[in-house]
C-alpha atoms as one frame of an Amber mdcrd trajectory, in Angstrom:
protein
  42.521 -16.442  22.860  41.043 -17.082  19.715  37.497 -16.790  21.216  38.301
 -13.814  22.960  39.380 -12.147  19.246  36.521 -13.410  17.897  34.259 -12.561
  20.643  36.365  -8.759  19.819  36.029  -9.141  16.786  31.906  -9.388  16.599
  31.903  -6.850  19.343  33.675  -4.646  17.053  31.166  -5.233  14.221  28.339
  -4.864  16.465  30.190  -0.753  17.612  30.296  -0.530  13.641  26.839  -0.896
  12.950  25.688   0.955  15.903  27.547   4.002  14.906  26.410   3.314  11.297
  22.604   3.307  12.945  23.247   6.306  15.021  24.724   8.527  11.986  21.674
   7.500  10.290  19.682   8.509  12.958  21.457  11.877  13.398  21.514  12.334
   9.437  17.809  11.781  10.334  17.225  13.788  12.680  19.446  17.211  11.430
  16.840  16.295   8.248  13.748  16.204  10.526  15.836  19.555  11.962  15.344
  21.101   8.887  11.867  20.391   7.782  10.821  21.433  10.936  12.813  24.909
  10.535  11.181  24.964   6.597   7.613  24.807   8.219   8.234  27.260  10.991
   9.245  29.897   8.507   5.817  28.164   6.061   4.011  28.858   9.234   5.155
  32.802   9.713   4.900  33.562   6.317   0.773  31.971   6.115   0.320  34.023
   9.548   1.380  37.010   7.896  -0.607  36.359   4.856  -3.422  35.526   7.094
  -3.378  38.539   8.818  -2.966  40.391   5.116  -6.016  39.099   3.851  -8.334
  39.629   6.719  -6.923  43.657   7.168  -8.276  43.280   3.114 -11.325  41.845
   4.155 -11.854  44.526   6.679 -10.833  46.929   4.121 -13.219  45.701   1.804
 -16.433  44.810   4.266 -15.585  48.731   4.933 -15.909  49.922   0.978 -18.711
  47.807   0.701 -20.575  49.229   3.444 -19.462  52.815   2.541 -20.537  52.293
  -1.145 -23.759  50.340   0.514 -24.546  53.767   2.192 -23.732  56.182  -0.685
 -26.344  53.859  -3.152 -28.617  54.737  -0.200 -28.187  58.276   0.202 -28.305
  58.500  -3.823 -31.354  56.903  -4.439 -32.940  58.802  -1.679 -31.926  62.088
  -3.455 -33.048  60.510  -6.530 -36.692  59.835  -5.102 -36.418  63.710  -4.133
 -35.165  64.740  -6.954 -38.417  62.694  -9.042 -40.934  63.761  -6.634 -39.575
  67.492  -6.602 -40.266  67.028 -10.777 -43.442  65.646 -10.773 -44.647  67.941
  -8.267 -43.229  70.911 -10.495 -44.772  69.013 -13.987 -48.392  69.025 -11.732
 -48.018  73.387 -11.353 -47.004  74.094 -14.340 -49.831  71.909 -16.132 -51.991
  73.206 -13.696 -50.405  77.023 -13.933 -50.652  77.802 -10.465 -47.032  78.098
  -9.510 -47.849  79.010  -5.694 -48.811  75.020  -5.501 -45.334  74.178  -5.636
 -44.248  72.649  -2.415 -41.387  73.733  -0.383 -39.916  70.701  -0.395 -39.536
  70.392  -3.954 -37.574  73.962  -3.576 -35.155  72.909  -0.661 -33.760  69.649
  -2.452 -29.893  70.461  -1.554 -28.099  66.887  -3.116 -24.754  65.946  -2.332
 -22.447  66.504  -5.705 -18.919  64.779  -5.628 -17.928  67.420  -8.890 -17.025
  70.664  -7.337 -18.586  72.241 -10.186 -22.093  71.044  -9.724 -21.123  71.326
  -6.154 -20.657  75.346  -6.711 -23.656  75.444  -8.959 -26.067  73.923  -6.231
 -24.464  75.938  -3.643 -24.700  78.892  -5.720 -21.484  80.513  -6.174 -21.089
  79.121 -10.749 -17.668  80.825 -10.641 -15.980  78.299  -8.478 -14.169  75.746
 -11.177
């Protein structure tokens, strides 16, 4: 009888400290639960800045390329614009105005200022 208590009695110790190693393990694993349910929601929010910063990059590549094209387009009015000047500095110098070249009298540039705009287009009471 006594063996069989004892032999109760250590099989009751041994239940004890398997429950107290499986709450651990639970405790464990509702922790591992949670970190995994912290980087999920980590996860989602880097997506969604992900996705953020490449629409801005897109945005940007965009502007760049726009303000790429607009340097173009100004310098080549510029070079117009120069050439049109020096060719009008050569006929007056010279003082034989009908040397003028068309070119230098069709020079249309793109203004962003509705009043140069208006002036260029002709019409100086648009403001």
């Amino acid at each position: 009888v006594d063996k069989l208590r004892a032999q109760a009695a250590e099989q009751a110790e041994l239940v004890r400290a398997q429950e107290t190693e499986l709450n651990s393990k639970k405790e464990q694993l509702e922790g591992l639960r949670q970190e995994e349910q912290k980087l999920e929601k980590q996860k989602a929010e880097s997506v969604k800045k992900l996705e953020n910063l490449n629409t801005n990059l897109q945005d940007t590549q965009l502007n760049i390329s726009q303000a790429k094209a607009l340097i173009t387009q100004l310098q080549e009015q510029t070079r117009q614009l120069n050439d049109a000047i020096s060719s009008c500095d050569t006929v007056i110098e010279s003082g034989d105005v009908s040397q003028i070249p068309d070119t230098a009298l069709r020079i249309k540039p793109d203004f962003r200022d509705p009043l140069m705009r208006a002036i260029v287009n002709g019409d100086s009471n648009k403001q």
